[in-house]
C-alpha positions as CSV (number, residue, x, y, z in Angstrom):
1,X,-38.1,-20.6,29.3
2,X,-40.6,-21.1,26.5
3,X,-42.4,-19.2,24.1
4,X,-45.5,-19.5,22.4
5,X,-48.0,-18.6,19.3
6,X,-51.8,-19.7,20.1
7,X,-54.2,-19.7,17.3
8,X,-57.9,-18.9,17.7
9,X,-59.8,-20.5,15.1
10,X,-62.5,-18.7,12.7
11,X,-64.4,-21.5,11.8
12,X,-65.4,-25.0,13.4
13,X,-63.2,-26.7,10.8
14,X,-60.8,-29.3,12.2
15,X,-57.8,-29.6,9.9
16,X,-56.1,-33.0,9.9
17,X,-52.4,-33.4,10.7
18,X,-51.5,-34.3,6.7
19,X,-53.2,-31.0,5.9
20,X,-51.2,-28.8,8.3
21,X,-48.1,-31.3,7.9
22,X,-48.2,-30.4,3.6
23,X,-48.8,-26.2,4.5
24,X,-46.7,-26.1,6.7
25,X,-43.6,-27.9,4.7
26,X,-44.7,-26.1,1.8
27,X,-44.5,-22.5,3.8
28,X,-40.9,-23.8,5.2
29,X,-39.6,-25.0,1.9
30,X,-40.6,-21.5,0.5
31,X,-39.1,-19.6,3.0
32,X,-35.6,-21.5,2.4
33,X,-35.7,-21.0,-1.2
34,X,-36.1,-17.2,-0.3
35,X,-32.9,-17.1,1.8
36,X,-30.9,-18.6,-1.0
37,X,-31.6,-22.6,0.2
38,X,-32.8,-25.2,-2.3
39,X,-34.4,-27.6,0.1
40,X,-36.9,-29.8,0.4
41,X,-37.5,-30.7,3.8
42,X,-40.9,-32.2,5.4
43,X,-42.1,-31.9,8.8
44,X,-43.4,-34.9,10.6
45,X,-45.7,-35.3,13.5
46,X,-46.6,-37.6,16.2
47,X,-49.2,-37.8,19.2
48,X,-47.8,-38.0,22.6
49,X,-49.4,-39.6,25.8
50,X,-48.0,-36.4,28.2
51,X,-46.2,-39.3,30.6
52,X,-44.8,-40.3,27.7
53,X,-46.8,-43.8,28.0
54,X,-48.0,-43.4,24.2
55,X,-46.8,-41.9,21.3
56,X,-48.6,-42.4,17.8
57,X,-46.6,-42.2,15.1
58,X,-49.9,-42.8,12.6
59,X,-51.8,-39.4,13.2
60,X,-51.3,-38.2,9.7
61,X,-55.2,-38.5,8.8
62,X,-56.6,-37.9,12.3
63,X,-58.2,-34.8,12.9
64,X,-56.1,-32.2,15.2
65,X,-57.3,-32.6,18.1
66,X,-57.0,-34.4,21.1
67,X,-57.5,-34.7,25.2
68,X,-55.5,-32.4,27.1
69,X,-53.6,-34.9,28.6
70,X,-51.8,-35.6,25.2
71,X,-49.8,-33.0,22.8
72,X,-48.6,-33.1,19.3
73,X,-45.4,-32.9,18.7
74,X,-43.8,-31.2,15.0
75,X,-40.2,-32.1,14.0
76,X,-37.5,-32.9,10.9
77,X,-35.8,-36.1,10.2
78,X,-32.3,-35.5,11.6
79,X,-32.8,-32.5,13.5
80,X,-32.6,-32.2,17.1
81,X,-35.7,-30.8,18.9
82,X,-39.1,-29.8,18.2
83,X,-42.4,-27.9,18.9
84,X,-44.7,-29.2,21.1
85,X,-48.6,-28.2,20.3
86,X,-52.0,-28.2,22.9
87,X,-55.3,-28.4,21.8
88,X,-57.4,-26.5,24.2
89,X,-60.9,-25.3,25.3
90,X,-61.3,-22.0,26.5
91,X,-61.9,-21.7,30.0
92,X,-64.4,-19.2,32.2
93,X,-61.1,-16.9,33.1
94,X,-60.5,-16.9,29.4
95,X,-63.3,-15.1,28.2
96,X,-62.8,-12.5,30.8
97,X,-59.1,-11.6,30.1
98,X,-60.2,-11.4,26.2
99,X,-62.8,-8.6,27.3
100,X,-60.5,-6.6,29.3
101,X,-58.0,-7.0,26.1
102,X,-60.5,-5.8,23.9
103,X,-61.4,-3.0,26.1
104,X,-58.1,-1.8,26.8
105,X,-55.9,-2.3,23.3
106,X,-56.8,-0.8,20.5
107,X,-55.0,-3.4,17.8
108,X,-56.9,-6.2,19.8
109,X,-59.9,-4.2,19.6
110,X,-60.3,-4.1,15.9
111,X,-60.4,-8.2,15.9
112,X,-63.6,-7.9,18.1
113,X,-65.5,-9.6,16.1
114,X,-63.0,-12.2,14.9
115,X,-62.0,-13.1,18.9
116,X,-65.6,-13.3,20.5
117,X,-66.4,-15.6,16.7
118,X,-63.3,-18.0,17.9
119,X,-64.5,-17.5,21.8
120,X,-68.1,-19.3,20.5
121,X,-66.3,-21.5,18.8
122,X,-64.6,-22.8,21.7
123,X,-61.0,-24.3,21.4
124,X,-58.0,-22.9,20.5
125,X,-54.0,-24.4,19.1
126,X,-50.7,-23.5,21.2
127,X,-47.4,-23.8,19.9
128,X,-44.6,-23.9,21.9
129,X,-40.8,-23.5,21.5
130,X,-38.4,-24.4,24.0
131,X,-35.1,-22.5,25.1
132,X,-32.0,-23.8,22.8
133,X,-34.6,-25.0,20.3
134,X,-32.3,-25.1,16.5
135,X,-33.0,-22.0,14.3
136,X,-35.1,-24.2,12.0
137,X,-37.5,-25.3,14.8
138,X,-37.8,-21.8,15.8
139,X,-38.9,-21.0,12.4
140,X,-41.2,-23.8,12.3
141,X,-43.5,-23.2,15.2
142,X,-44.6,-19.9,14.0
143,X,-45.2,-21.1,10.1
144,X,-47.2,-24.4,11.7
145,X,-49.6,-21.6,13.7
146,X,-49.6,-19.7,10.8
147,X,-50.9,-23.0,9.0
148,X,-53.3,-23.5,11.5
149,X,-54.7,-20.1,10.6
150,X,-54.9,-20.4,8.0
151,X,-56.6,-23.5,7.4
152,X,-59.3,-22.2,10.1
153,X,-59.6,-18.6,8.5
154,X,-58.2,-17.7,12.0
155,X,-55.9,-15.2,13.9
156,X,-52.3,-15.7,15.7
157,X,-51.8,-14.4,18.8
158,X,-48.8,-14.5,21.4
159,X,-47.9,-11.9,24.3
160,X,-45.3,-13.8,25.9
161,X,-42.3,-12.6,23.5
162,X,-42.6,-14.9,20.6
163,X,-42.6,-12.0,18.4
164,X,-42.9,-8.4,18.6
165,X,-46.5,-7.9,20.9
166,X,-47.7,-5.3,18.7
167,X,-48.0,-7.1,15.7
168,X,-50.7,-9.3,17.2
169,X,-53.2,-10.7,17.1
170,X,-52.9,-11.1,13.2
171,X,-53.9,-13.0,10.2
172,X,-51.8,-15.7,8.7
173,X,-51.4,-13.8,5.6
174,X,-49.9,-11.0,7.3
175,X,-48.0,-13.1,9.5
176,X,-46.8,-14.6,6.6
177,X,-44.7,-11.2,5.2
178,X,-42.8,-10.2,7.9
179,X,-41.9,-13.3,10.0
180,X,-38.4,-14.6,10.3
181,X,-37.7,-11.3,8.3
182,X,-34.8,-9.4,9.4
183,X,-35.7,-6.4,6.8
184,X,-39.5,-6.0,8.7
185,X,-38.6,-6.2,12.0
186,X,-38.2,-3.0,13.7
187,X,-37.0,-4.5,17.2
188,X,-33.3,-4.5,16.8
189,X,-33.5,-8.0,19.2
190,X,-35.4,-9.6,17.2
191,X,-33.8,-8.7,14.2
192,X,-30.2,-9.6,15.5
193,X,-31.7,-13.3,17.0
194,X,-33.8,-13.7,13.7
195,X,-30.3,-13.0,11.6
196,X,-28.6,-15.2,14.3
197,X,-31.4,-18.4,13.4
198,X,-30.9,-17.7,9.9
199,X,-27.2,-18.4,10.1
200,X,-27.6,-21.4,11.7
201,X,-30.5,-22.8,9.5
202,X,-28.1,-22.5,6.7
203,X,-25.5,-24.8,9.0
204,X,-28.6,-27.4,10.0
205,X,-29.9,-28.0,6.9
206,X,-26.1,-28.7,5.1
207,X,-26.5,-32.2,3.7
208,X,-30.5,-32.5,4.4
């Protein structure tokens, strides 16, 4: 079982990995500091040939994006795991579950404009966590889409039980305040798993 967070860009911009690598540690480190843990930990990245045939480990000034037979794939030093991200266009059925979205859910209906902008624009990010994925990496993958977003003035999105549906699709900012935080999360399952991960971040990252 996997989960995911997709981003849907707001601009044509095309962040490099060292941009989204630096947000991305800078939104982790921050998050630790909050929950009482003086860290300073740094995500890495490398480009992987989906056969597993290639993997670049030099990507850091490379724009993100890449043929679909590839992935990018997040991690720290020393921890097991990591987050595996697709660069995608949007295809024909695409388009025509975003209308009936729009149509049919009011949240999704006030980013109208902001989904048929990123529909024009024509690719989108997905980040994907694993099953048994460590309470850091769970973490992760939602700050590196929220990095994403932000970098592209764009919205997260996920209905497949990332996070609570009806907080989506949302802004990076937004996503940003109530993420990985037990005290805003009505859901009492996510809020027990979320106080569960934060546990276990606190055992990971002993000695990092």
């Amino acid at each position: 079982m996997s989960t995911t967070f997709d981003v849907l860009p707001g601009s044509h911009y095309i962040p490099t990995f060292e941009e989204i690598v630096e947000l991305s540690s800078s939104y982790l480190n921050s998050f630790l500091r909050s929950i009482g843990l003086k860290k300073d930990i740094g995500l890495r990245v490398n480009l992987h040939k989906s056969d597993e045939s290639i993997i670049n480990n030099n990507v850091q000034p490379l724009e993100a994006k890449w043929d679909s037979d590839y992935y990018a794939w997040f991690y720290i030093k020393g921890i097991d795991g990591g987050t595996d991200c697709h660069f995608s266009s949007f295809e024909e059925s695409d388009y025509d579950i975003w209308k009936e979205e729009i149509k049919g859910n009011v949240k999704i209906r006030s980013y109208k404009n902001e989904i048929n902008k990123s529909l024009k624009i024509g690719h989108y990010w997905s980040l994907r966590r694993s099953a048994g994925q460590p309470g850091v990496i769970a973490l992760c993958y939602g700050l590196i889409a929220a990095s994403l977003a932000k970098l592209t003035d764009g919205l997260i999105y996920t209905d497949d039980g990332a996070w609570d549906y009806s907080q989506f699709p949302t802004n990076a900012d937004n996503f940003l305040t109530w993420y990985f935080r037990p005290e805003f999360t009505v859901d009492t399952d996510y809020k027990e798993w979320v106080q569960s991960c934060i546990s276990s971040i606190c055992k990971e990252l002993q000695g990092k």
